[in-house]
C-alpha positions, -999 to 999 in steps of 0.1 A, spaced: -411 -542 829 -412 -580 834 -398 -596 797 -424 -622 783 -398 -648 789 -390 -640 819 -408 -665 843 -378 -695 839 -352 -667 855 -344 -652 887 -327 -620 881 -337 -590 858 -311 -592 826 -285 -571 828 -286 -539 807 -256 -541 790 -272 -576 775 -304 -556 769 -289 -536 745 -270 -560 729 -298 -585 729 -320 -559 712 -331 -557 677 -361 -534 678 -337 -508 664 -339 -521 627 -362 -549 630 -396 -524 635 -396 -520 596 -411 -555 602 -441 -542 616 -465 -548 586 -458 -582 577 -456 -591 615 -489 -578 620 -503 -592 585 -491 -630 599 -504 -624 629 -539 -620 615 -535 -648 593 -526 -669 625 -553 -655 645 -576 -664 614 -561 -697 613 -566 -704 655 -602 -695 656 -611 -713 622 -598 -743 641 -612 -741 670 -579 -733 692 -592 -702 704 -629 -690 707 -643 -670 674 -646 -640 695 -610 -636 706 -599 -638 667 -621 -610 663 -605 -587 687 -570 -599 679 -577 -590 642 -595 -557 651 -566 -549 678 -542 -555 654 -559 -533 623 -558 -509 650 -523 -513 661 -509 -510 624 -534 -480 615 -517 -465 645 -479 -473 631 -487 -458 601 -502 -423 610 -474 -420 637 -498 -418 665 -477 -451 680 -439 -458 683 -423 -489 694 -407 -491 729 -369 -501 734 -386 -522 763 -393 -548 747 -363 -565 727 -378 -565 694 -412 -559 667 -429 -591 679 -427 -584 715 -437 -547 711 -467 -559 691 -479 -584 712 -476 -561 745 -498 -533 724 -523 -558 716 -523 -573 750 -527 -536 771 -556 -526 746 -574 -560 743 -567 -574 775 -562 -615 778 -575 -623 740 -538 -608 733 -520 -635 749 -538 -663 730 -525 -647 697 -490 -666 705 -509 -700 705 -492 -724 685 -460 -706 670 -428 -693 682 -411 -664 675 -386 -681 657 -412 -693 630 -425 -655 633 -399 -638 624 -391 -668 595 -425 -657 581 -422 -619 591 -383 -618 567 -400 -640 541 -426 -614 535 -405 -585 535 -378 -601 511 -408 -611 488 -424 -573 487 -385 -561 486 -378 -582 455 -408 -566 432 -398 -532 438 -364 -538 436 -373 -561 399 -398 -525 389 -368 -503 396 -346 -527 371 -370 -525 348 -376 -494 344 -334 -489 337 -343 -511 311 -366 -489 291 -342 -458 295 -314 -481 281 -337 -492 254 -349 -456 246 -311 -447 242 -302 -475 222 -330 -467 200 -318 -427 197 -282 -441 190 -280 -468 167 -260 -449 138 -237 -433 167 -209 -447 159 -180 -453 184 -149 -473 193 -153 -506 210 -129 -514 235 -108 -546 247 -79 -536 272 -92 -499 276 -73 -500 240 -95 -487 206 -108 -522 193 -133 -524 166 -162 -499 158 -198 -504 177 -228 -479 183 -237 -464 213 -271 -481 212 -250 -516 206 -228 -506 238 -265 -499 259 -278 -532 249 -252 -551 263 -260 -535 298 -297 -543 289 -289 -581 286 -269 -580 316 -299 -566 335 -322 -590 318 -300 -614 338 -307 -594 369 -343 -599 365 -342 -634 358 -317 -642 389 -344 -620 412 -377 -640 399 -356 -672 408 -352 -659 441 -389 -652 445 -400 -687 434 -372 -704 448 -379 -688 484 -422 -687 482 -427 -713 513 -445 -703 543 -429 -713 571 -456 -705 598 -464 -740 624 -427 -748 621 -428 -739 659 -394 -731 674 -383 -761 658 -404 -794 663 -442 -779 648 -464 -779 679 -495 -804 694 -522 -780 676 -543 -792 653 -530 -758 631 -541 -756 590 -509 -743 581 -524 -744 543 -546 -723 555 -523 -694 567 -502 -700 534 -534 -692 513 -537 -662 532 -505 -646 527 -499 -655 494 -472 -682 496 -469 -709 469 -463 -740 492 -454 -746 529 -420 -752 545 -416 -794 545 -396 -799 575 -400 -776 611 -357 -772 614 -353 -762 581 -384 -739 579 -371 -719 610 -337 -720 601 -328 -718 565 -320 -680 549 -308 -693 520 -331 -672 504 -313 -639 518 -277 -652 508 -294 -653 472 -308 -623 473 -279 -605 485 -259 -626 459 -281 -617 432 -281 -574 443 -245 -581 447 -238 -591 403 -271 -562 399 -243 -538 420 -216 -549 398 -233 -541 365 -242 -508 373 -207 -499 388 -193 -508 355 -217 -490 338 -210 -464 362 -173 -469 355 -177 -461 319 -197 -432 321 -170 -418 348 -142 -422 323 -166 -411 294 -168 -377 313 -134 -366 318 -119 -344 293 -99 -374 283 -130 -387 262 -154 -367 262 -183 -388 252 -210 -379 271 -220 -351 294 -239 -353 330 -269 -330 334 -256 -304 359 -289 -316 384 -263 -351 388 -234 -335 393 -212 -321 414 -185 -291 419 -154 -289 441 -152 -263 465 -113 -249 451 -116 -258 421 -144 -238 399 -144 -255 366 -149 -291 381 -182 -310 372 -181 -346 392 -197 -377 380 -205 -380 418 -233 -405 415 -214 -432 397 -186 -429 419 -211 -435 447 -229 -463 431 -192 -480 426 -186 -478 464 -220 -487 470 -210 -520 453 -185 -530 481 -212 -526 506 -233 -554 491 -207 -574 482 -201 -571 522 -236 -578 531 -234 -610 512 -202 -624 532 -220 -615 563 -247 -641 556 -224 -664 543 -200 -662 568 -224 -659 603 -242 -693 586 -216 -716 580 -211 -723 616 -248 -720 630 -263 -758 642 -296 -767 635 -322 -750 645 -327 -716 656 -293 -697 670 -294 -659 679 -267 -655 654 -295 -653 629 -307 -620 640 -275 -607 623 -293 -618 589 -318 -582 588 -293 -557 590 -271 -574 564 -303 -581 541 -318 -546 550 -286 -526 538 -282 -547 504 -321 -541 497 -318 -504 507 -286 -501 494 -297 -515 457 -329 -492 455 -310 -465 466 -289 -467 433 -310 -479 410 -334 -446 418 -308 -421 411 -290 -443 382 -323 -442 360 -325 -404 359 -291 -400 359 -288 -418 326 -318 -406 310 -309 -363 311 -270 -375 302 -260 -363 269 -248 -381 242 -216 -361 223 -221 -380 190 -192 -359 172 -165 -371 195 -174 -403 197 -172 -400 159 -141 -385 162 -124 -410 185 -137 -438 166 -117 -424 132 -85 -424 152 -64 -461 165 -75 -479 135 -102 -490 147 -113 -502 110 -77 -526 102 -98 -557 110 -120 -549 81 -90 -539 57 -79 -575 66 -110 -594 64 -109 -571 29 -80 -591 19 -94 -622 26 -124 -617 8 -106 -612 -20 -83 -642 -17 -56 -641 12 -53 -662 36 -64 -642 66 -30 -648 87 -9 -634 53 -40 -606 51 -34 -601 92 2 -597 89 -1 -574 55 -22 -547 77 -4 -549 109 25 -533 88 3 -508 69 -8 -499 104 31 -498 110 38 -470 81 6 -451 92 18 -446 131 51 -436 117 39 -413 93 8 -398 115 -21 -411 90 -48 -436 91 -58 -466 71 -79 -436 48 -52 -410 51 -28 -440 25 -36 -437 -12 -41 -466 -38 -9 -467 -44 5 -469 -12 -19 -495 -4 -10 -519 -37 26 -511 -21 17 -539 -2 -11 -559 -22 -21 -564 -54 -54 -572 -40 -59 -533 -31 -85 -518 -51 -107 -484 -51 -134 -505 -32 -108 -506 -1 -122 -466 14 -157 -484 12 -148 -507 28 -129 -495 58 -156 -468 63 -164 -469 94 -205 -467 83 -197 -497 62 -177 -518 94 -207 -513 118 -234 -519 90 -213 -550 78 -217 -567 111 -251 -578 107 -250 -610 126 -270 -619 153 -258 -598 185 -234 -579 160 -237 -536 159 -252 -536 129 -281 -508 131 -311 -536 119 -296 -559 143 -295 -536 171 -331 -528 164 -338 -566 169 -320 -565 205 -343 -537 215 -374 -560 202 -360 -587 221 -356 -570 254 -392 -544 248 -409 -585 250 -389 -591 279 -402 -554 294 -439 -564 286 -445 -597 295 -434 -585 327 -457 -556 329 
């Protein structure tokens, strides 16, 4: 089968190039938003008189066809033709005869498939920014359930100072707030239509590329014909953007991996997201976090693979660009495919308030309090810093905490020591006592959750 090109060559392309030239393999996924530019183009052509009225009608009605026919599975692509632009037009031409080959009037396939990846990335974002989103509410609806869970804080994997549970979820909910934000700048950042860039020059037509934009929904055209056919600076940050997404969630994926083991014991996977080991009966696998950690890496790589096949490439259009849809295809497929386990995941895992509760009482978690105690009462906070570090001293060597030491013991060290000191190194009192803005204070958790509930319904 003689190649649309092939009338500037002499021999038939070798096979070996053939497959190596083709991309029908993962570029069919393409097939809707090549066929929805193609109608807008074939809209465009007869409006201005570049081909008769008649032929845009068949090319639109041949193409309806050709994607109702996709979509049942009554059609398949053929590994004939290189890739989804070529297999399209072929169908189109063998059922509507010459009107077919007028479609490519006026464009090249390397402004086609600018405007077919645009498209995609564009749908792609939006479901990707809904499955985000909808993390979100399970982190809020957790964080609302748990803001009197108390728990330790870490810095250094080492006990730090006391938080809630819901304190720990909002700080994932703010870093996925981020996520959100970085994806809608992606989306306005990348909404030009690059159709009439041509293969790199534009083209002779008198083409209304205004018009085509209007059609498919784009914000503004491409301003210059290299760039418009070249540029995937939108893909690098995308796959930049999925790639920090993939690194929140494999820390949060991190956390509840450790917060399984026996070691803490905080939480508890429903068994439907877990897994066993096939010797070892009583094991219960946080399987899906340690997926969505490797995942990560694959991103990560599908970001260097933009960055790196780019930096070289010449303006305008190379063939190393074809390596851009796999890359951007994995991180997109890749990102959803976490993200749709991840929610449910989350939302069946059980919180185990008691040891959290229990943890939190032990490593003296509460000594910063004891010393801001001091200094509310007079200290300087170094001399009040110094005084608990060796309280903190006695009670490792004796096997107590801060609560475990009488009055006594503590005036041992302070005159400043009063009855009021248990109060105040409760561990209700440190979490309620750190009431300002972002702190875990209950009320002020409360108005994190507002904050991000706006955020979830202005976007709704």
């Amino acid at each position: 089968m003689a190649k649309l090109w092939a009338a500037r060559f002499g021999k038939e392309t070798d096979s070996t190039v053939n497959d190596f030239n083709s991309s029908i393999s993962f570029d069919s996924r393409l097939y809707k938003e090549d066929i929805t530019g193609s109608m807008a183009h074939a809209a465009m052509l007869g409006k201005q008189g570049i081909i008769e009225n008649g032929e845009t009608e068949k090319i639109i009605e041949g193409l309806k066809g050709i994607l109702s026919d996709l979509e049942s599975g009554k059609l398949q692509f053929s590994e004939e033709y290189e890739d989804v632009h070529m297999n399209i037009e072929q169908i189109l031409t063998e059922r509507i005869g010459d009107a077919g080959k007028r479609l490519h009037t006026a464009r090249s396939r390397n402004d086609q498939v600018a405007l077919d990846l645009r498209l995609y990335v564009k749908k792609e974002i939006l479901a990707i920014k809904a499955l985000v989103l909808e993390f979100m509410e399970a982190l809020c609806a957790s964080a609302e359930e748990n803001l009197e869970t108390v728990m330790p804080g870490y810095t250094h994997l080492q006990r730090a100072q006391p938080v809630t549970f819901g304190h720990y979820m909002m700080a994932y909910a703010n870093m996925m707030k981020r996520d959100v934000v970085r994806l809608e700048n992606c989306l306005e950042g990348m909404d030009d239509m690059p159709l009439g860039s041509g293969a790199l020059a534009s083209t002779t037509y008198p083409i209304d590329r205004d018009f085509v934009r209007q059609q498919l929904g784009f914000s503004r055209v491409t301003d210059n014909s290299l760039d418009g056919v070249s540029d995937r600076d939108y893909c690098i940050e995308l796959t930049s953007a999925l790639s920090i997404l993939m690194m929140h969630i494999s820390r949060l994926s991190e956390e509840i991996i450790a917060w399984c083991s026996w070691e803490f014991k905080f939480v508890e996977l429903d068994d439907a997201f877990s897994t066993g080991s096939s010797i070892m009966p009583q094991k219960k696998n946080p399987d899906v976090c340690e997926l969505i950690r490797g995942k990560t890496g694959r991103v990560y790589g599908d970001l260097m693979t933009l960055l790196t096949m780019l930096k070289g490439i010449p303006l305008a259009y190379n063939k190393d660009l074809q390596e851009d849809k796999e890359a951007v295809f994995d991180a997109i497929d890749t990102a959803k495919q976490c993200l749709k386990v991840l929610t449910p995941m989350f939302s069946t895992m059980e919180i185990l308030k008691d040891n959290m509760k229990k943890a939190a009482l032990k490593g003296f978690i509460n000594a910063t309090d004891c010393a801001d105690y001091l200094t509310k009462k007079g200290m300087p906070f170094r001399d009040a810093y110094r005084t608990v570090g060796q309280l903190v001293a006695q009670c490792v060597k004796e096997d107590k905490s801060l609560a475990d030491l009488t009055l006594e013991e503590y005036k041992e060290y302070s005159e400043h020591f009063d009855a009021d000191i248990y109060r105040a190194i409760d561990l209700g009192t440190c979490v309620a006592g750190r009431c300002v803005t972002g702190g875990p204070a209950p009320s002020e958790v409360e108005r994190q959750i507002g904050v991000i509930r706006r955020f979830l319904e202005q976007r709704k």
